[in-house]
Residue, then its C-alpha position, 0 to 999 in steps of 0.5 A: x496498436x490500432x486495434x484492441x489487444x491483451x495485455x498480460x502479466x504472467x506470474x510465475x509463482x501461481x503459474x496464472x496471469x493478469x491480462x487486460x484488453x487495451x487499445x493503445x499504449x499511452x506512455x513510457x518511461x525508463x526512470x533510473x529505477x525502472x520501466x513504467x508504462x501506461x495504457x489505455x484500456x477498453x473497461x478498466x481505464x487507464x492501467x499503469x505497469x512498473x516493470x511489467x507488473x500491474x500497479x493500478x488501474x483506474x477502476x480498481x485502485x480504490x480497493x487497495x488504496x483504501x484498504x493500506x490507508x484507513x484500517x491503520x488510521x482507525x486503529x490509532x487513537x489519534x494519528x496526527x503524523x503518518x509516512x508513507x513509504x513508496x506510494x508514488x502513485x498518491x492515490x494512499x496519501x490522498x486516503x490519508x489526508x480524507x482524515x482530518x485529525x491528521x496534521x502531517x502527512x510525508x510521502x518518500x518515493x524513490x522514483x519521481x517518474x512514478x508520481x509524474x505519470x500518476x498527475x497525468x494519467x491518474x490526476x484522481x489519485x494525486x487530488x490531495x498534493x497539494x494539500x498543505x499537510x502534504x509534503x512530498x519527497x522524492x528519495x530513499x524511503x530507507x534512509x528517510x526512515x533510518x534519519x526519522x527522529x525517535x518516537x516522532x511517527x504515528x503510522x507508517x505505511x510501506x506502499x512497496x512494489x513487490x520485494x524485488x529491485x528498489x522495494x527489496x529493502x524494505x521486507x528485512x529486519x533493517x528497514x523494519x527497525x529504523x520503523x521501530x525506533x521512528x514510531x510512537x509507543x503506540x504507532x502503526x507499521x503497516x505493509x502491503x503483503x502480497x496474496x494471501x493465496x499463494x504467498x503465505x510463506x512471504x507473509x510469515x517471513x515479513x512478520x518474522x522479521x517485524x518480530x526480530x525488530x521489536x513488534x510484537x502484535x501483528x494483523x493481516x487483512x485480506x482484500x480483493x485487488x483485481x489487478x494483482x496476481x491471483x485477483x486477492x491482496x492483503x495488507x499486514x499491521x504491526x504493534x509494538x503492543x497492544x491488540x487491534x481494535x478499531x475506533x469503530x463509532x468513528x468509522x461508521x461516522x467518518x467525513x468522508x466516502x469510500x467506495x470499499x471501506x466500511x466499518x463492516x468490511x473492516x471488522x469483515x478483515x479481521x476474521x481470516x479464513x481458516x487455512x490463512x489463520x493456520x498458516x499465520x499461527x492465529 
């Protein structure tokens, strides 16, 4: 690839694409999971494809990472151990270690080849590795979560690809109640939930069966994610009880700079367009 060329993603379910200009293909890897790629583009940095599907981009990333990680850090009172499930990019527990009240942050991602690429081409992401309240590891994020010892766990976060080969188990009843049992009486599940735009119907599937394992308040907070299908994302908080109210004083006041994040934007999410309410019973 010598000149500038597109690059799409074609996603059915919306009958539309994502495409970006690239000049040239950096990097492939077939891992034992699946097929990540990486190139080079000509306004959006680098951009990383799992299976033909784009994961990130080196201008975008932030509004996701973002978004997965600190809604649910300042919901919890006081979140000292998080799990992040998937995320082998790092660029959420590199969200999650910017809270200093956090002592112990685990990430479980199947797919060391995910984490390699990102240290290469995406070294912004994976600042926080070495972090010693970081522990790393490279395994079945089921099993990790179905071995989590009971009530030990203040958030978890499920940073998935979409519900489709590896990531597959982890949107049913299942992986949801080993969550359950692993989270505190006052502990967080949070999962990236697709488009709010054309997956609503996957949506309320994914709250139905985070009901049938015990949650009882949920919370879907739209954001703009470019790089995904139909340019719109969300992210979807679980309780076993209690509302959704955030330490807003300590948002506004927190240590630390985002680029999307604000207690603003944050109380902004909260209120869902109408047509999403509806479809969500809210």
């Amino acid at each position: 690839m010598t000149a500038p060329n597109w690059l799409y993603e074609n996603f059915d379910p919306a009958g539309s694409a994502i495409g970006y200009r690239v000049t040239r293909k950096l990097d492939e890897v077939q891992s034992p999971f699946q097929k990540i790629e990486i190139y080079e583009s000509t306004d959006w940095g680098n951009v990383m494809l799992i299976d033909g599907a784009m994961m990130v981009t080196t201008r975008d990333n932030f509004l996701y990472h973002e978004m997965v990680s600190h809604p649910a850090l300042f919901t919890h009172a006081d979140p000292k151990h998080v799990v992040i499930i998937g995320g082998g990019d790092c660029g959420t527990l590199r969200e999650v270690l910017r809270h200093p009240g956090v002592q112990k942050a685990v990430q479980c991602d199947i797919d060391e080849q995910v984490t390699r690429m990102a240290e290469k081409y995406f070294p912004e992401l994976c600042e926080s590795n070495s972090d010693p309240r970081a522990e790393i590891l490279f395994d079945d994020g089921i099993a990790y979560m179905a071995n989590c010892a009971p009530g030990s766990v203040d958030i978890v976060i499920v940073d998935s690809t979409d519900p489709v080969g590896p990531a597959e188990g982890l949107f049913n009843k299942a992986f949801y109640d080993s969550c359950f049992r692993a989270l505190k009486d006052d502990g967080i599940l949070v999962q990236q939930s697709e488009s709010p735009l054309v997956l609503l119907d996957l949506i309320n599937e994914m709250r139905g069966e985070m009901r049938k394992a015990g949650f009882d308040s949920f919370q879907t907070l739209p954001f703009p994610q470019p790089c995904y299908p139909t340019g719109w994302w969300s992210c979807t908080l679980a309780r076993k009880s209690g509302g959704f109210d955030f330490r807003e004083a300590d948002a506004r006041a927190k240590p630390f700079t985002t680029k999307y994040y604000s207690a603003d934007i944050h109380k902004g999410a909260q209120h869902l367009p109408p047509f999403v309410a509806e479809a969500l019973g809210e």
